[in-house]
C-alpha positions in Angstrom: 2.2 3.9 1.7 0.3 6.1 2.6 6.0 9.6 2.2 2.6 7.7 2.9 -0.4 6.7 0.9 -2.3 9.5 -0.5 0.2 10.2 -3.4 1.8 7.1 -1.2 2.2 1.9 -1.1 5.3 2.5 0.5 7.9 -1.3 0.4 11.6 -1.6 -1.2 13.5 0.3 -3.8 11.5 2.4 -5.9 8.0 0.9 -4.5 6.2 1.1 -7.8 8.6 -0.7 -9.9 9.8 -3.1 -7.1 5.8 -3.9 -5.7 4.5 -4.3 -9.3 7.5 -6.4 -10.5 7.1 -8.7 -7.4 3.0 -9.2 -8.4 4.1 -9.4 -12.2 6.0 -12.4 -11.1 3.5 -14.0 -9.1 1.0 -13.5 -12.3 3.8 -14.8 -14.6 3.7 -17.8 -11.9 -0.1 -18.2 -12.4 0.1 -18.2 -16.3 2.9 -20.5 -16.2 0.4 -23.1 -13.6 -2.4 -22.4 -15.9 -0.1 -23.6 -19.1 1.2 -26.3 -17.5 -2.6 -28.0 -16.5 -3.3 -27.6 -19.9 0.2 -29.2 -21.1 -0.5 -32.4 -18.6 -3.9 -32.8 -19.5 -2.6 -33.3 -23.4 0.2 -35.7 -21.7 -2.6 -37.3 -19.9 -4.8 -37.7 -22.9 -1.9 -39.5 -24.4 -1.0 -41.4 -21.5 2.7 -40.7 -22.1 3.6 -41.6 -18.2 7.4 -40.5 -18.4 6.3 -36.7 -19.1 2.9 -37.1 -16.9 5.3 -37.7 -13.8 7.1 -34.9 -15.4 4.0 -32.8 -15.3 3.0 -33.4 -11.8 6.2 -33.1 -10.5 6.6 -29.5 -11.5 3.1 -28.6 -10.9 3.4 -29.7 -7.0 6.4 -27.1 -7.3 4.6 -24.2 -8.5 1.4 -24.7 -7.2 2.5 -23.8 -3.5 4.8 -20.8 -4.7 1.1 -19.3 -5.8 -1.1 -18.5 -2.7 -0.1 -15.5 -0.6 3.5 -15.3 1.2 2.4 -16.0 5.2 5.8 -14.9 6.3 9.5 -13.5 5.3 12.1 -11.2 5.7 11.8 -7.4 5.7 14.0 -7.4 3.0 11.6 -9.1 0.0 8.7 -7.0 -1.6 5.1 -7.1 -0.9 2.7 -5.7 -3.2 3.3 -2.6 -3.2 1.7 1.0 -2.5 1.5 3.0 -0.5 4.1 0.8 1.2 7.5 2.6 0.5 11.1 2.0 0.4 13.8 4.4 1.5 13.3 6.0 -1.8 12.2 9.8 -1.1 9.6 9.4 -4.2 7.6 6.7 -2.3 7.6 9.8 0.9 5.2 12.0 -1.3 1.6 11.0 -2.5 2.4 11.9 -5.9 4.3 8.8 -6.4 2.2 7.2 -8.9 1.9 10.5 -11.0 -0.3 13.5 -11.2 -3.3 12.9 -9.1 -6.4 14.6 -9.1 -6.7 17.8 -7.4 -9.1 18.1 -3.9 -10.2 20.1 -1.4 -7.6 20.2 1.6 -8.7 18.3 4.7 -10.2 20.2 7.4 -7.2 20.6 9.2 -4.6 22.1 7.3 -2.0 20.4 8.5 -2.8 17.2 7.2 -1.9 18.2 4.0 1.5 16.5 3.5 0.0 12.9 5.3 -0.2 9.5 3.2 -3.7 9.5 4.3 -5.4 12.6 4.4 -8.8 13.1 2.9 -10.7 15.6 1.9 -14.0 16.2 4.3 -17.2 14.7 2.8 -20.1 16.4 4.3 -20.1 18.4 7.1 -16.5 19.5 8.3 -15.5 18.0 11.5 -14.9 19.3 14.5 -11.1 20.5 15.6 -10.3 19.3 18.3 -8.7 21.7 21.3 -5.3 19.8 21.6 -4.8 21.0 17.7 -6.3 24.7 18.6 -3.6 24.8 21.5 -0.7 24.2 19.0 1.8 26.8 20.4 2.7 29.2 16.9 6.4 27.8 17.0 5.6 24.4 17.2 3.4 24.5 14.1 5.6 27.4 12.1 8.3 23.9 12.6 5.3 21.5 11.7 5.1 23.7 8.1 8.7 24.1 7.6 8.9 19.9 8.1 5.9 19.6 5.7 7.7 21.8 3.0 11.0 20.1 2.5 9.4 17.0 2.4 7.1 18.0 -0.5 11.2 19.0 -1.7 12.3 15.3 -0.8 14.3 16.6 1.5 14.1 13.9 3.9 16.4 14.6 6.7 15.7 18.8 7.1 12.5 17.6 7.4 12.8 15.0 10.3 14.7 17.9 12.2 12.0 20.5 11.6 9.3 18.1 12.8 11.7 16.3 15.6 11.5 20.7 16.7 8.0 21.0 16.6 6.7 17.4 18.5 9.6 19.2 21.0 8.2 22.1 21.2 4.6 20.6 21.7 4.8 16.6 22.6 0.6 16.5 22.3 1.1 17.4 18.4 -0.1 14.1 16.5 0.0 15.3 13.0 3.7 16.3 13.8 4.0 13.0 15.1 2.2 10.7 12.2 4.3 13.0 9.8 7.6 12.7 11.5 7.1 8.9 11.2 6.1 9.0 7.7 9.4 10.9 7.1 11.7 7.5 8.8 9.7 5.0 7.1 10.6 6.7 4.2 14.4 6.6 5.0 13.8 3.4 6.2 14.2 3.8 9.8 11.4 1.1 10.6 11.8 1.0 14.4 12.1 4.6 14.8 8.8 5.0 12.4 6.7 2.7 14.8 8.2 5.1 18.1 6.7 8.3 16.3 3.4 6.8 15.4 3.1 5.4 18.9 3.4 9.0 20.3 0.9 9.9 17.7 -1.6 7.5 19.2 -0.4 8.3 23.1 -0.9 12.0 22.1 -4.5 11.4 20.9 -5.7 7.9 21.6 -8.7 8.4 18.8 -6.6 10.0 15.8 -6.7 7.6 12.9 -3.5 8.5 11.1 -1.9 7.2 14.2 -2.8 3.5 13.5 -2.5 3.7 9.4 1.4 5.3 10.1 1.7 2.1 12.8 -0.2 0.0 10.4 2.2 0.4 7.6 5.2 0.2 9.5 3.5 -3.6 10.3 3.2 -4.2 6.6 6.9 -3.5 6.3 8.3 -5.3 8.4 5.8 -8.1 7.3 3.9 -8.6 10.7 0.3 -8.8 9.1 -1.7 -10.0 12.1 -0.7 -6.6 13.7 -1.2 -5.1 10.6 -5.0 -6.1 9.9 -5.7 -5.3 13.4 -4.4 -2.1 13.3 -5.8 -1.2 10.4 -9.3 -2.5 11.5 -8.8 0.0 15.0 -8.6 3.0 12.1 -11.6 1.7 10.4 -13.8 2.3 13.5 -12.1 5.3 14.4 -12.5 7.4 11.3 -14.5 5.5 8.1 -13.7 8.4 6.2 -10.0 7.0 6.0 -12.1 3.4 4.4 -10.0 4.1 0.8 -6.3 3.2 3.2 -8.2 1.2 6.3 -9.4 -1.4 3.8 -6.5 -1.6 2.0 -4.1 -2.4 4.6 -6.7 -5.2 5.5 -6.6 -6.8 2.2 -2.8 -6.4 2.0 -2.8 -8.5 5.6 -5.2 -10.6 4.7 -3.6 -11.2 1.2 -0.2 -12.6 3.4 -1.8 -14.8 5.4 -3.9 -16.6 2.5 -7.6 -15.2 3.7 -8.2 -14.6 -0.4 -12.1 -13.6 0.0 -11.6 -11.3 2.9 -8.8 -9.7 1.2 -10.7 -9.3 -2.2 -13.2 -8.1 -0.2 -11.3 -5.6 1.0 -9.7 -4.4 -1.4 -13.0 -4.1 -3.7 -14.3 -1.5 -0.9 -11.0 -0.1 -1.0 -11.6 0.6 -4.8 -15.3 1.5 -4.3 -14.6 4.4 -2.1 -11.6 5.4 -3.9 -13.8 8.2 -5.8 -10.6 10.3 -6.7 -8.1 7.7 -7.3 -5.8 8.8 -4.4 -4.9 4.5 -3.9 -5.2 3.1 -7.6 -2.4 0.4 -6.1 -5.6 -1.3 -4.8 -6.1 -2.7 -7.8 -3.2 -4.3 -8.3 -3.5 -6.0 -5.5 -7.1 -7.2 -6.8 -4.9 -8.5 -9.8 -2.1 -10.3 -7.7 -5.3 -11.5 -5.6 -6.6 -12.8 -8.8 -3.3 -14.3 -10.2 -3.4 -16.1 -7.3 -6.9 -17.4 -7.5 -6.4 -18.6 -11.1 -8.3 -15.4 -12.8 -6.3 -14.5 -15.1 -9.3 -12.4 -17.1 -10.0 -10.7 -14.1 -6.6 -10.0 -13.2 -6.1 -8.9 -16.8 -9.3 -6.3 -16.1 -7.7 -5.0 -13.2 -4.1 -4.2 -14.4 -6.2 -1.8 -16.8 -8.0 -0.4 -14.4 -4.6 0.7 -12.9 -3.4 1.9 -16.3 -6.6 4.2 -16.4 -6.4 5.6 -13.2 -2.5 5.9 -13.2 -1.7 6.2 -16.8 2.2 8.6 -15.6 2.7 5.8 -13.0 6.4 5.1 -13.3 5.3 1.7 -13.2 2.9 1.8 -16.3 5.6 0.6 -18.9 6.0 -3.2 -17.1 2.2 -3.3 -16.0 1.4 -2.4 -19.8 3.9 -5.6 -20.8 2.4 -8.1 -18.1 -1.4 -6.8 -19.4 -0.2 -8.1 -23.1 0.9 -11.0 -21.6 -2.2 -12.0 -20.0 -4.2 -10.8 -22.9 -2.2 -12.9 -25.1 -3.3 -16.0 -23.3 -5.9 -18.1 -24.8 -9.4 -18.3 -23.6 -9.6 -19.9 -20.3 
């Protein structure tokens, strides 16, 4: 994601393992291409035509399973973080391991989002709807935001279904109460309570990364770059998840410099290493573009700022293997 991002990359079971095993394959894919040029320009050398046609034959096959998927089925995986499955882990933003500790956001109650931040600067001003919070509706809101830190998925959808009741303006209860059905994988349900987030407060930026990610899931990537881009504008203090979600779309639908782009900025204003899934997708980017060194530098970068990822055992294999390979 990002339950969302923060502690988030949120898509199929167990989102760590499943998102890094789907790039691991891609970059198995690209090693395999990059031994197989090598292999037919031997054959070529030797102008042995049966295993040249050989050659060329299986490289028109792999070559197209490289670049970015455009389209597919809810059902495959996509990169990863903080895109979840229905997995309660991939609820929580401590799903890659510990992360660093921060100061808590401005408002409070944006403690338990996917993609809260801490304030830079000046702290911002709260706006009245979350002043006029009536004392029940956010006593439900907390009560919500505990069980889910206790993966308690469905107490805390009814705790937060109470509060948005009690108080339909509340857009952190909304953004939340999504996050909460993505993570049990009710997609359509998820998109309803980040809509109401967005109808409740047409300029909260949560809103569109909770309607954003739904996108990713459910693989619509135009609607998830332009949601993602509407965030952007609205709050650029939310860059580390806006860009991401940008170079994810942009990833699918094979616009590899934007979505390196992208996801470098992600990275760069990634200070605390709340999204260290951006670099993975700069190494699945890379894979795809042939890079294998660079790919190779970014799989460690993951390593060192995720080192109790639950994913760290295959990305530490898949590193060996690229490291193995011989110089380009």
């Amino acid at each position: 994601m990002e339950t969302p991002v923060r502690k988030s990359a949120r898509v199929v079971k167990s989102i760590p393992n499943s998102g890094v095993l789907w790039l691991m394959s891609r970059l198995d894919m690209g090693l395999a291409y990059a031994s197989l040029l090598k292999h037919c320009g031997r054959i070529m050398a030797r102008l042995l035509t049966k295993e040249l046609a050989l050659c060329v034959f299986a490289a028109a096959v792999l070559a197209p399973a490289l670049p970015a998927q455009q389209s597919g089925s809810a059902s495959s995986t996509t990169p990863g973080w903080p895109l979840h499955s229905s997995a309660p882990d991939h609820a929580l933003p401590d799903a890659t391991g510990p992360q660093p500790v921060t100061a808590p956001p401005m408002d409070r109650d944006e403690s338990c989002l996917l993609w809260a931040v801490a304030a830079a600067g000046p702290e911002p001003t709260v706006k009245a709807a979350t002043l006029e919070v009536p004392g029940k509706a956010r006593a439900e809101y907390k009560k919500g935001c505990s069980e889910l830190r206790g993966k308690k998925l469905d107490s805390a959808e009814t705790h937060l279904r109470k509060a948005v009741e009690e108080y339909p303006k509340y857009s952190v209860a909304w953004v939340l109460l999504g996050q909460v059905l993505e993570a049990g994988n009710h997609m359509e349900e998820a998109r309803g309570a980040c809509a109401k987030a967005s109808g409740a407060d047409a300029e909260y930026a949560p809103a569109y990364l909770c309607l954003a990610d739904v996108a990713g899931q459910l693989h619509q990537w135009d609607q998830m770059q332009e949601l993602a881009d509407r965030a952007l504008k609205l709050d650029a203090s939310r860059s580390v998840y806006g860009h991401f979600y940008c170079a994810m779309a942009q990833f699918h639908l094979n616009q590899l410099a934007a979505a390196e782009r992208n996801a470098q900025e992600s990275v760069d204003a990634d200070h605390l290493h709340h999204l260290p899934q951006a670099h993975l997708l700069l190494a699945q980017i890379y894979g795809t573009k042939h890079d294998l060194h660079r790919a190779a530098e970014q799989l460690q970068a993951y390593l060192a700022a995720a080192p109790n990822a639950q994913d760290a055992g295959e990305v530490k294999k898949k590193l060996a293997a690229l490291e193995s390979q011989p110089a380009q």
